[in-house]
C-alpha positions in Angstrom: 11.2 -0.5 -30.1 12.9 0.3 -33.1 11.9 3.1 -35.7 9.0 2.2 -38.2 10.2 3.2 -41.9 7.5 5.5 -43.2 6.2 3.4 -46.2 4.8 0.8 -43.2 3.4 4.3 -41.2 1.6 5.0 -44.5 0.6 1.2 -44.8 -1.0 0.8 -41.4 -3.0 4.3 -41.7 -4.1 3.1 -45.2 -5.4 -0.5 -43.9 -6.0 0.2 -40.7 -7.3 4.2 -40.7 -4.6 4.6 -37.8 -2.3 7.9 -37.5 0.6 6.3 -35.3 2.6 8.6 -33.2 6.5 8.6 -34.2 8.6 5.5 -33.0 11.2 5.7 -30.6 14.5 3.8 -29.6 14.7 1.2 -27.3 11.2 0.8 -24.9 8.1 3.0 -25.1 8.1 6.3 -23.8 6.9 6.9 -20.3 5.9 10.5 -20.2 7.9 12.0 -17.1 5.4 14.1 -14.7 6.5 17.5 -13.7 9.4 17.2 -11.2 9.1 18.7 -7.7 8.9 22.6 -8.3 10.6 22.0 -12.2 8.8 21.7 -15.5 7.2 18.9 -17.0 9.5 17.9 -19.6 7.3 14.3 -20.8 4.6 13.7 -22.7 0.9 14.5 -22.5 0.0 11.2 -21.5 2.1 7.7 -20.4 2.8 5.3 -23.1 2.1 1.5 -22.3 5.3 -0.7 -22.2 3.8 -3.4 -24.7 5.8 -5.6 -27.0 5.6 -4.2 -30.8 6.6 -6.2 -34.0 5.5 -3.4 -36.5 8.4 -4.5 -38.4 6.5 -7.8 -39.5 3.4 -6.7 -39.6 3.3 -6.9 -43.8 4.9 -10.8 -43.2 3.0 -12.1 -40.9 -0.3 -10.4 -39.6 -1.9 -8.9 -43.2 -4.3 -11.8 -43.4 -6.0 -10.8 -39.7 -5.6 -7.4 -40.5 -9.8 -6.9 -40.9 -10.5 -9.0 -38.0 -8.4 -6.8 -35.9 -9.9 -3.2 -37.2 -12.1 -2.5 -34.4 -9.5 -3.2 -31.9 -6.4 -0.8 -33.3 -9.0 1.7 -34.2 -9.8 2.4 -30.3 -5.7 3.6 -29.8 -5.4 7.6 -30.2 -2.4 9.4 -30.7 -1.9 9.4 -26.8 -1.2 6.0 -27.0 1.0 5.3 -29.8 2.9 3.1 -31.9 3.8 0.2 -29.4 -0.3 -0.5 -28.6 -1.2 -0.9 -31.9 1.5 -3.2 -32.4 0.3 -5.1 -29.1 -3.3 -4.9 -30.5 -2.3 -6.6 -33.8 0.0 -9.2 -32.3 -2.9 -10.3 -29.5 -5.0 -10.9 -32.1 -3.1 -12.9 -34.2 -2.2 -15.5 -31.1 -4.3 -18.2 -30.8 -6.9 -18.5 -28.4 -6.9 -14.7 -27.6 -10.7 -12.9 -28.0 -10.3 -9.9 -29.3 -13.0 -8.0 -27.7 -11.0 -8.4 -24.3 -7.9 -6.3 -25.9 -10.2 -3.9 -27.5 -11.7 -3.0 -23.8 -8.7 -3.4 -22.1 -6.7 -0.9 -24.8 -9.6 1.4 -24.5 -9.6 1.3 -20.8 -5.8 2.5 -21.0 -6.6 4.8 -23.1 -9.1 6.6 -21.2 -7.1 6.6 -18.4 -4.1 8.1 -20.5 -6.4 11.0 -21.5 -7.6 11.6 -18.5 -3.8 12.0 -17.1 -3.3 14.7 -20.0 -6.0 16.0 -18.9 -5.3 17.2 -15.8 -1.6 17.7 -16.2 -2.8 20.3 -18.9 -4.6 21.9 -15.5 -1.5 22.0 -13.9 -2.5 18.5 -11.2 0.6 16.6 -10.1 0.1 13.1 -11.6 3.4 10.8 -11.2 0.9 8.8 -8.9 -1.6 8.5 -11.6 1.4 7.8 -14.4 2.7 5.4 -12.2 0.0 3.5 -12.0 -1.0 3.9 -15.6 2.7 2.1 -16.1 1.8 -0.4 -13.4 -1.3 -1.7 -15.2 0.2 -1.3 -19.4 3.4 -3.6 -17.5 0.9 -5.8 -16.0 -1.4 -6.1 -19.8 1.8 -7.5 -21.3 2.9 -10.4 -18.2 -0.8 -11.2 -18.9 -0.6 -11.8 -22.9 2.1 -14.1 -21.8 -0.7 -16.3 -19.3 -0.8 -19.9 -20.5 -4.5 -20.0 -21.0 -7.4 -17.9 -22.0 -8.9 -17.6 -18.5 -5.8 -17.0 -17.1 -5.8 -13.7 -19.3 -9.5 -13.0 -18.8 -9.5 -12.6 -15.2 -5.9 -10.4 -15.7 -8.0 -8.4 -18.4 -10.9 -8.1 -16.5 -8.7 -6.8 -13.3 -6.7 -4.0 -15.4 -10.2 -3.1 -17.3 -11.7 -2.4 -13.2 -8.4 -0.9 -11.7 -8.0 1.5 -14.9 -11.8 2.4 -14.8 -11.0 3.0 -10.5 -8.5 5.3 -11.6 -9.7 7.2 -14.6 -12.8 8.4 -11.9 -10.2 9.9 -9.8 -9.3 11.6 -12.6 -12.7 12.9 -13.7 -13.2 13.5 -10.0 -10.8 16.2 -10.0 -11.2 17.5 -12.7 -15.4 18.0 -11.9 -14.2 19.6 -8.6 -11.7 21.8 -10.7 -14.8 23.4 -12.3 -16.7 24.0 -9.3 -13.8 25.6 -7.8 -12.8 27.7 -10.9 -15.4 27.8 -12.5 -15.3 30.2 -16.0 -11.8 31.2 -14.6 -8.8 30.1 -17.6 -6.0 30.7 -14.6 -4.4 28.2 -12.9 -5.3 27.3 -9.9 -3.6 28.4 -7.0 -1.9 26.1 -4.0 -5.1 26.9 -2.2 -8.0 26.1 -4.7 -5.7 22.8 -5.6 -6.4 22.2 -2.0 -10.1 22.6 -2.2 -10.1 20.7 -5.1 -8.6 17.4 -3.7 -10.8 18.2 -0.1 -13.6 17.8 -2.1 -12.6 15.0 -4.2 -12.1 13.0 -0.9 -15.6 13.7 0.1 -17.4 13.0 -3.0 -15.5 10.3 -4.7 -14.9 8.3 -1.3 -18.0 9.7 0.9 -15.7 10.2 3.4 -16.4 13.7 5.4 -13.4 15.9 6.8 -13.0 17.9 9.8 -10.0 20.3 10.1 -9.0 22.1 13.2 -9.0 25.8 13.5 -5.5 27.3 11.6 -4.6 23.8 10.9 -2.6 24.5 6.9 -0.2 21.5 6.8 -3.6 18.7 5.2 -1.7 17.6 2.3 -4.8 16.9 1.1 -3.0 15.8 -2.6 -1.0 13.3 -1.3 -4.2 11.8 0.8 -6.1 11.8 -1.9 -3.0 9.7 -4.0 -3.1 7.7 -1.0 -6.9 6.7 -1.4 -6.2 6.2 -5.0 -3.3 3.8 -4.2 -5.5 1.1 -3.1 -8.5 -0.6 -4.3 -11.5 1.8 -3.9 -13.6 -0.7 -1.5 -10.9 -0.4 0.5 -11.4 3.2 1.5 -15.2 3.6 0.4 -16.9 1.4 3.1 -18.5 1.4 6.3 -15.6 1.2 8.9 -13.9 4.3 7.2 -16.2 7.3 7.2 -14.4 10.2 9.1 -11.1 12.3 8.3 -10.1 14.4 11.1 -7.1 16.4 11.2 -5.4 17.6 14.2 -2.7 19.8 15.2 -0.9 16.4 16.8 1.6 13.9 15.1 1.0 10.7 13.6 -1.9 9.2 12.5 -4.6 7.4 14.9 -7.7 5.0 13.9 -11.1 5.3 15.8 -12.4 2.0 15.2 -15.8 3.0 17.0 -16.9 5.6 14.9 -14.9 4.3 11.3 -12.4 7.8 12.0 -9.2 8.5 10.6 -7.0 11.3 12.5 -4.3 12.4 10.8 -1.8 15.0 12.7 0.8 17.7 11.3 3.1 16.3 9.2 4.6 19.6 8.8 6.1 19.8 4.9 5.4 16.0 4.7 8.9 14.8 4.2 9.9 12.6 6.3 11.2 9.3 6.4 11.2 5.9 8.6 12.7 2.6 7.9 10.8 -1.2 6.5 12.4 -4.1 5.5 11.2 -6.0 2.4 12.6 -8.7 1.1 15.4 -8.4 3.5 16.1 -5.0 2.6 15.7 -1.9 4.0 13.5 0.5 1.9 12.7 4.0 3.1 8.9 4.6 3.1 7.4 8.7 3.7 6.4 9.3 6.7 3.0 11.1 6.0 2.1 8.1 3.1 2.7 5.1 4.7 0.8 6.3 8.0 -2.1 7.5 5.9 -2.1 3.6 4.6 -1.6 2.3 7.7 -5.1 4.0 9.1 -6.5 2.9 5.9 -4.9 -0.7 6.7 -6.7 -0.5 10.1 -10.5 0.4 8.8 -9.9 -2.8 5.9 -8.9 -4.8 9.0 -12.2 -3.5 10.8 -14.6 -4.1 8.1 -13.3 -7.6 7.4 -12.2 -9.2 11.0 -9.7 -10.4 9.6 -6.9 -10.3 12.9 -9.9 -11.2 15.1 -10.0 -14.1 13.2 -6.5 -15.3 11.8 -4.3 -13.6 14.2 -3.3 -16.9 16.3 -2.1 -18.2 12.6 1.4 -18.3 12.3 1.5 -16.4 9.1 -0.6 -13.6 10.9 2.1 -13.4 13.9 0.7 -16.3 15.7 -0.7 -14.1 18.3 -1.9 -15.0 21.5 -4.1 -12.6 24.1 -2.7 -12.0 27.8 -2.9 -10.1 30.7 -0.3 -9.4 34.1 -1.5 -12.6 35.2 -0.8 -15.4 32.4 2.5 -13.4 31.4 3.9 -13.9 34.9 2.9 -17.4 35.2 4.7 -17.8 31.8 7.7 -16.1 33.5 7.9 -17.7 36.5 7.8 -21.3 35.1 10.6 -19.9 32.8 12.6 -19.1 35.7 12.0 -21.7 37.8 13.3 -23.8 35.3 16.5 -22.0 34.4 17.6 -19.6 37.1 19.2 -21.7 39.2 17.9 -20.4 42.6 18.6 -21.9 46.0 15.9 -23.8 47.9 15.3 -20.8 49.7 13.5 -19.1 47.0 9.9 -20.2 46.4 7.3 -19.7 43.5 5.7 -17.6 45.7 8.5 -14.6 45.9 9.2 -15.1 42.3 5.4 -14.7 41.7 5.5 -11.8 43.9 8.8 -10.4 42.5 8.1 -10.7 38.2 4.2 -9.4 39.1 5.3 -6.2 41.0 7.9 -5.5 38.0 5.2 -6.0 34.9 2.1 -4.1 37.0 4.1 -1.4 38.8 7.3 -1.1 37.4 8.6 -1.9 41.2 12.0 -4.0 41.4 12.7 -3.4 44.7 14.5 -6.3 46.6 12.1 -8.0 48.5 12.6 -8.7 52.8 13.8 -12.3 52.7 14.7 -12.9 49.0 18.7 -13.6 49.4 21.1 -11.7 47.8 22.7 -13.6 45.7 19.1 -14.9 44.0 18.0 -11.4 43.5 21.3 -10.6 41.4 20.2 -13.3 39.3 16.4 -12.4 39.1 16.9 -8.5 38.6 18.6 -8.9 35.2 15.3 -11.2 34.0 13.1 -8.2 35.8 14.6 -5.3 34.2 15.1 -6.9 30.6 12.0 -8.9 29.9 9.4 -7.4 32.8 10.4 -3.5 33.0 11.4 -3.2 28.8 7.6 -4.6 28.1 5.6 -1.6 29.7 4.0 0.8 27.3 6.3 3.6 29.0 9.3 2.5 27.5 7.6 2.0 23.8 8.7 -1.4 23.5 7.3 -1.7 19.9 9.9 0.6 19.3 12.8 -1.8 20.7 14.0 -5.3 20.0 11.9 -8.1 20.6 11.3 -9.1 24.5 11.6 -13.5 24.3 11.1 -16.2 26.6 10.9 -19.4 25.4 9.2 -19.8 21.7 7.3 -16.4 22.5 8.2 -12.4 22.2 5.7 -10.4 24.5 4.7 -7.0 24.7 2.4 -4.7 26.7 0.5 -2.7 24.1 -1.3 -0.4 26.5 -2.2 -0.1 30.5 -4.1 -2.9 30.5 -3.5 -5.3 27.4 -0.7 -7.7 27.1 0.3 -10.2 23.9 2.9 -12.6 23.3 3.2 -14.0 19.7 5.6 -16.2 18.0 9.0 -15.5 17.9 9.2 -17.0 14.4 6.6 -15.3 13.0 8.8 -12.4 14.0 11.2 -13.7 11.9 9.0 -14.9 8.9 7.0 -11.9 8.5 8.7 -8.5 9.7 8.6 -5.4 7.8 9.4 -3.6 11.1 9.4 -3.4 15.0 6.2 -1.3 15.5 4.4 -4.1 13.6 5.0 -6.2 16.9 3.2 -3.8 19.1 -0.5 -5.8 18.6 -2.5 -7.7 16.0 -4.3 -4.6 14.7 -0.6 -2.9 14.1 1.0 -6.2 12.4 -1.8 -6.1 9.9 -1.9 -2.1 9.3 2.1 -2.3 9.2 2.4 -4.9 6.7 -0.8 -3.6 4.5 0.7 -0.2 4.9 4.2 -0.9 2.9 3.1 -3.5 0.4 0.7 -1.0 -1.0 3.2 2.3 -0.8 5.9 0.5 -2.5 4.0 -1.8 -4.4 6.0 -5.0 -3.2 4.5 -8.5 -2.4 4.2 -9.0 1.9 7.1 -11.4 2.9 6.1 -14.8 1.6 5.1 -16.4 5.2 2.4 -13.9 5.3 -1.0 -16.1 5.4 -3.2 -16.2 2.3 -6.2 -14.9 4.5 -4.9 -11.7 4.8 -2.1 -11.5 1.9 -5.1 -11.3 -0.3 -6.0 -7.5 1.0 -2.0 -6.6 0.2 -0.6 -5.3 -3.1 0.1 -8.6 -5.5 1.1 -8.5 -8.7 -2.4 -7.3 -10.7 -3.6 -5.3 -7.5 
C-alpha cells in the first residue's frame, strides 16, 4: 500500500480520533519473528494483509465516516494503517454490518497484542504470527463472499480461531508469572520449558509424564502443535495423557486416550508427503505429534469405524490369513497357468504357509516347473505383506482391484487400489484405517494445505480448509 501524504494522516486522526502507524510500500508489513538463534528484526506485532484505499477516503467514504467511528476506533497502533483502511471500506459496501468488522478487527487486535506480548518476554512466536497472517489473509477472501451470510459465518470462524489463539497466548504468559514470578530476567531454556509443560496441562487438561533424565520434550513445539489445530481437537475425552519415553516415534493408546511421544533428539528431522502431486518435506517431530493428535480426533469421532469402506476414506476392507488367501488363490487359479496336476488344494496350502509362516518351501508333489511359477507370486505379494518386512514402508502389494497389507500379527487389510491413487500423501498411510486418517490429518494441518480432493467430505471436514 502506497504512502499516505500527511495532510490525510492529520485528516483521519481529526475525524476519526485515530493515530495511524506510518505507511509502507507495496503490502502490509508482516512483522518477522526472531530467526533461529538471531535477533528479531520485525515488528512488535503482525500487521493484517487487508486491502487499503486511504487514498480516496476524502472522495468517496466522508459521508459514512460517523457511522464507521466505533469500528476504526477499536485498531491500535499495533495494527496500523491498512485495517483502518479495511474498516472504512467494509463499511461503506453494501450489505456489510458493521458490528461484525468491529469484532472481528478487535479480535485481530487482541491477538496481535498478545503476540507482542510475549515476544517482549522473549517466546518464539512465528507459529502464532503465522497464524495471525493466516486469519488477517482469510478476513479479506471473506469481504470478497458474495453474500452477507457467506461473510457472517467466515467472521464468526476468524472471531473463534483468533479468540483460540489469543488464550494460548495469555496461557503462557499466566504460566510465565508463576514460573518467574517478581523476577525482570529472561527466562532461561529451562523455565521456558516449565512454562509451555504447564501450559499443556492447563490450557488443554492434558497431564504429562516424563521418564527419568528424559531432556529432549520439546515441549514449545508440542505446545505450537496443540495450537495448530482446533482446540476440541486436542481438549477432549479420547486425548488425556502425554507420555514421553526414551523410544522413537510417537504411539497412540487408544484405551486410555495416551499420547507417547519418544526422543526426537534436537527435533530436526525430516520425511517425505506428497500434496498436490508434490513432494513437501514435513518435520519429523511436528507432523508425528499431529498424527497422534489425528489418531485421538479419529477415536472420539469413529469416524474410520464408520467411513473407512468409502472410497474417499481408502475403501478399506477387514481380513484375516484366511480371506486373503482365498483372494489369492482364485487370483492364481485364474492366471498362472498351472498344469492339471496342481490342485486348489496345494495352492491353498502353498499361499497359506507363505502369509502365516513366512514358509516357501517347495512342497512334496507340487512339480517343478509350477513352483517356479508360484514362488515369484509367494515371495512378492505373500512374504512382502508380513509386518517383518514393514510393508507400509514399501510399494503397494496388488492383486486384482485391491492392495493388501498385514498391519500386525494377526490383522490383515486390503483396500482399493484407486483410492491409493486418489488419496496418497504417503506409503505409511496404507498400513491401516487408523494410519490413513492420522496420515492425511497429520500433513493438512502442518502445512496448512487442503487433503487431496478425493478425500471424503465425512472426514475432510476434521482437515485444515481454507478458514480452519
Amino acid at each position: 500500500m502506497s504512502g499516505v501524504a500527511e495532510d490525510k494522516r492529520s485528516w483521519i486522526k481529526s475525524v476519526l480520533g485515530v493515530e495511524l502507524a506510518g505507511g509502507s510500500q507495496g503490502d502490509a508489513p508482516q512483522a518477522k519473528g526472531p530467526a533461529q538463534g538471531g535477533t528479531d528484526d520485525g515488528e512488535d506485532a503482525p500487521n493484517a494483509r487487508l486491502p487499503g484505499f486511504l487514498g480516496t477516503i476524502q472522495d468517496g467514504v466522508t459521508s459514512g465516516v460517523k457511522a464507521i467511528g466505533e469500528v476504526a476506533s477499536t485498531v491500535s497502533h499495533a495494527v496500523g494503517i491498512d485495517q483502518v483502511a479495511y474498516a472504512l471500506g467494509a463499511s461503506a459496501s453494501s450489505g456489510m454490518a458493521k458490528d461484525s468488522d468491529k469484532d472481528v478487527l478487535a479480535a485481530l487486535k487482541g491477538l496481535a497484542d498478545g503476540i507482542a506480548d510475549l515476544k517482549k518476554a522473549g517466546f518464539d512466536t512465528k507459529q502464532l504470527e503465522a497464524r495471525h497472517k493466516e486469519l488477517s489473509d482469510y478476513e479479506v477472501a471473506a469481504t470478497k463472499f458474495d453474500t452477507d451470510d457467506k461473510r457472517f459465518k467466515a467472521f464468526d470462524k476468524i472471531k473463534k480461531q483468533a479468540g483460540e489463539a489469543l488464550d494460548q497466548s495469555k496461557e503462557l504468559l499466566k504460566q510465565l508469572k508463576a514460573v518467574m514470578g517478581e523476577s525482570k530476567d529472561p527466562p532461561t531454556d529451562e523455565q521456558k520449558a516449565a512454562v509451555y509443560k504447564k501450559s499443556i496441562e492447563d490450557l488443554y487438561k492434558i497431564s504429562i509424564e516424563v521418564a527419568p533424565g528424559m531432556t529432549n520434550t520439546h515441549f514449545d513445539k508440542m505446545f505450537d502443535m496443540f495450537a495448530s489445530v482446533p482446540k476440541d481437537h486436542v481438549k477432549q475425552d479420547s486425548l488425556k495423557k502425554l507420555l514421553y519415553s526414551k523410544t522413537g516415534g510417537g504411539l497412540y493408546y487408544s484405551s486410555s486416550g495416551k499420547i507417547e511421544m519418544g526422543d526426537f533428539g534436537a527435533a530436526d528431522g525430516e520425511e517425505d508427503y506428497e500434496i498436490g502431486g508434490k513432494t513437501v518435506k514435513a518435520n519429523s517431530h511436528d507432523v508425528t505429534a499431529l498424527h497422534e493428535v489425528g489418531h485421538a480426533v479419529d477415536q472420539e469421532h469413529g469416524l474410520m469405524s464408520s467411513n473407512k469402506d468409502k472410497a474417499g476414506c481408502g475403501g478399506w476392507k477387514d481380513e484375516n490369513a484366511s480371506s486373503v488367501t482365498t483372494t489369492f488363490v482364485a487370483h492364481l487359479k485364474t492366471n498362472g497357468g498351472f498344469s492339471e496336476t496342481v490342485t486348489q488344494e496345494m495352492l491353498t496350502n502353498a499361499v497359506n504357509a507363505a502369509l502365516t509362516s513366512g514358509d516357501t518351501t517347495q512342497p512334496d508333489g507340487f512339480p517343478d516347473d509350477d513352483w517356479q511359477k508360484i514362488i515369484g507370486f509367494l515371495v512378492d505379494k505373500c512374504l512382502r505383506q508380513r509386518p517383518g518386512q514393514s510393508p507400509w514402508f514399501k510399494d503397494a502389494i496388488v492383486v486384482g482391484d485391491r492392495g493388501y497389507t498385514q498391519s500386525s500379527t494377526k490383522q490383515w487389510y486390503s483396500y482399493l487400489a484407486s483410492s491409493r491413487t486418489s488419496t496418497l500423501v504417503n506409503k505409511y498411510q496404507w498400513r491401516s484405517p487408523p494410519e490413513w486418517f492420522a496420515e492425511v490429518y497429520a500433513i493438512t494441518w502442518l502445512k496448512k494445505k487442503k487433503p487431496p480432493s478425493a478425500v471424503d467430505s465425512s472426514v475432510a471436514k476434521y482437515m485444515w480448509q481454507e478458514g480452519s
